[in-house]
C-alpha positions as CSV (number, residue, x, y, z in Angstrom):
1,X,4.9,-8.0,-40.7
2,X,5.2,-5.1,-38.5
3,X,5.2,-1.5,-39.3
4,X,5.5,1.7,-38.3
5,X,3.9,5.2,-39.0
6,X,4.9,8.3,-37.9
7,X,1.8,10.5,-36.3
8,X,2.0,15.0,-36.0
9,X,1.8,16.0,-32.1
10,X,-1.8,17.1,-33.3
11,X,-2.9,14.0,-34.8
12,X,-1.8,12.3,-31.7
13,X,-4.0,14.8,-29.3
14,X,-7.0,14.7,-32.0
15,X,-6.5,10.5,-31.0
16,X,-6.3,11.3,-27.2
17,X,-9.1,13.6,-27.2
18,X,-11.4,10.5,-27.9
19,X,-10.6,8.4,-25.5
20,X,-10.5,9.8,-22.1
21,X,-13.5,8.5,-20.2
22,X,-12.8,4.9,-22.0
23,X,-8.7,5.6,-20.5
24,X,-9.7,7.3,-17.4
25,X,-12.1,4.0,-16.8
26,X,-9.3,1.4,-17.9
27,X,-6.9,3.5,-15.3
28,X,-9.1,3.1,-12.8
29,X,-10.2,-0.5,-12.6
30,X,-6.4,-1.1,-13.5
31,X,-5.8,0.6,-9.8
32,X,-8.6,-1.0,-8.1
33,X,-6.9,-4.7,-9.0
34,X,-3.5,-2.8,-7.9
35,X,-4.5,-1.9,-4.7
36,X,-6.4,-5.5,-4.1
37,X,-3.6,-7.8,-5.2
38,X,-1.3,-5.7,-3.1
39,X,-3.5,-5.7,0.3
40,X,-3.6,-9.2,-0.4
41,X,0.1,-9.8,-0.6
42,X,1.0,-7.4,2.2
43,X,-1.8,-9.9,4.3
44,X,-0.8,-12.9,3.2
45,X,2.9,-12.9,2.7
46,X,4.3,-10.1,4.8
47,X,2.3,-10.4,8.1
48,X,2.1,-14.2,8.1
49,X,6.2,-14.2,8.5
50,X,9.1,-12.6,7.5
51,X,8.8,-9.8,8.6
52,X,6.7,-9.8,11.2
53,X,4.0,-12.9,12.7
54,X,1.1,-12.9,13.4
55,X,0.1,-12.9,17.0
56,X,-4.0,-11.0,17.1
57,X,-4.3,-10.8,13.5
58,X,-5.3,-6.8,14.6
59,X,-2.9,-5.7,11.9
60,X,-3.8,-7.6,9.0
61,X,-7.4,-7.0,9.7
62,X,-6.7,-3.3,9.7
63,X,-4.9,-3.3,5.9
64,X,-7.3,-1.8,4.1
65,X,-7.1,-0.5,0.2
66,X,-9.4,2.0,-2.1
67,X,-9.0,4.1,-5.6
68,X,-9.4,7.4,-5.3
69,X,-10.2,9.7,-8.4
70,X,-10.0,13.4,-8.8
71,X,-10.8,13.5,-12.0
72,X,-6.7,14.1,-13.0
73,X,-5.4,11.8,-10.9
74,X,-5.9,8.2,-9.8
75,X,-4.6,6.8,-7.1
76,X,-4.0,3.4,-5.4
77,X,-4.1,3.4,-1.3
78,X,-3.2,0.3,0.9
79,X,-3.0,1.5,4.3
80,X,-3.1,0.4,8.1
81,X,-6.0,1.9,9.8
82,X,-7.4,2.6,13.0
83,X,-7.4,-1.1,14.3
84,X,-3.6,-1.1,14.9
85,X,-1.7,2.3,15.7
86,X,1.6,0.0,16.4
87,X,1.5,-0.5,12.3
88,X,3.6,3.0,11.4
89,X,6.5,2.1,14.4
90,X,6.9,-1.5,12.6
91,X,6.8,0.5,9.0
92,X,9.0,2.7,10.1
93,X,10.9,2.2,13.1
94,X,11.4,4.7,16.1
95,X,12.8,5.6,19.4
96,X,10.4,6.5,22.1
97,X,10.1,7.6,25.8
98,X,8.2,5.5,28.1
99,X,7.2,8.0,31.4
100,X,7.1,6.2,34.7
101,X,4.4,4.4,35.8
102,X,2.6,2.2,37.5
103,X,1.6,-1.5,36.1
104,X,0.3,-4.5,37.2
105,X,1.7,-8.4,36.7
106,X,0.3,-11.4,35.9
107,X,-0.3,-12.6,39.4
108,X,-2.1,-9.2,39.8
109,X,0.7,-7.5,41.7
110,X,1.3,-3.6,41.3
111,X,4.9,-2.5,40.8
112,X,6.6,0.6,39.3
113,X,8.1,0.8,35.8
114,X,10.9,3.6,35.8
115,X,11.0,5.8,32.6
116,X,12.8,4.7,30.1
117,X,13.0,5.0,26.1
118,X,12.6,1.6,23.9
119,X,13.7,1.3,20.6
120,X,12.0,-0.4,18.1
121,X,13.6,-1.7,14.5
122,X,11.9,-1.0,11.4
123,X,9.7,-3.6,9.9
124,X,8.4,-2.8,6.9
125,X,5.8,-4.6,5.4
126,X,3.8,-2.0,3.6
127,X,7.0,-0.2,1.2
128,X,8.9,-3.9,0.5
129,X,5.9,-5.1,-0.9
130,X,5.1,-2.1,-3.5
131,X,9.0,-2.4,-4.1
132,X,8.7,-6.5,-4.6
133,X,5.8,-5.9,-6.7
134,X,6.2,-2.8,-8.9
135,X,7.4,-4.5,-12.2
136,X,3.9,-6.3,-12.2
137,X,2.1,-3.1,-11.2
138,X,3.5,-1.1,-13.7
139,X,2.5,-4.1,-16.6
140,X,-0.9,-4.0,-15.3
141,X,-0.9,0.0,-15.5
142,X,0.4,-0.3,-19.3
143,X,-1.8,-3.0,-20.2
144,X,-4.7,-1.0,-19.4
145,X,-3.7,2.0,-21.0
146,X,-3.1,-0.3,-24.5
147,X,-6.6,-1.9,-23.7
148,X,-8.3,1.9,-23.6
149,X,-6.5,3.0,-26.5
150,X,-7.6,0.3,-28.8
């Protein structure tokens, strides 16, 4: 049998009142599994392949995730740190202008590289994988909330 009862706006904030470290708690270990199963995917599906291979392993080492919490908002970060600088031109894409220089081959010859600009496509592997994976993020978010409330 299922029914339904109809609650004031005040009986409703009396309710919430009571719960906000239990729901701010739930929210935040909801996140924390958010941002680990999404590192993880982004690792393990997106920079083993399509879109891009692994050659170092540089940028999947440098995916890193943490919650933050201001006390009003929580908030799940997967990011590309220091370890690879490349990771925002294959997120994004971009044109960019290579100055003349000087290099040095293989054989350990020195030649001259004439400026030029080199474009790169964008890659992403950080946005298709929060898009891919929202519908499951946003079940997790709403199963914690329901969890807290009870």
């Amino acid at each position: 049998m299922i029914s339904f009862q109809q609650i004031g706006a005040e009986q409703v904030l009396i309710f919430l009142k009571g719960k906000p470290e239990k729901l701010q708690g739930g929210m935040q270990r909801a996140f924390a599994r958010i941002a680990i199963r999404l590192q993880k995917y982004i690792v393990t599906q997106k920079l083993s392949g399509d879109p891009l291979k692994r050659h170092s392993g540089k940028l999947a080492a440098s995916v890193i995730q943490r919650v933050e919490n201001s006390g009003t908002k929580i908030s799940a970060i997967v990011q590309a740190g220091s370890l690879a600088p490349y990771a925002f031109v294959h997120e994004y894409g971009g044109t960019f202008q290579i100055p003349e220089h000087l290099s040095v081959s293989r054989l350990g010859r020195s030649f001259t590289v004439h400026a030029h600009s080199a474009t790169f496509p964008e890659r992403s592997f950080m946005r298709t994988s929060l898009e891919e994976n929202v519908d499951m993020y946003l079940a997790e978010v709403s199963k914690a909330i329901g969890e807290s409330l009870k």
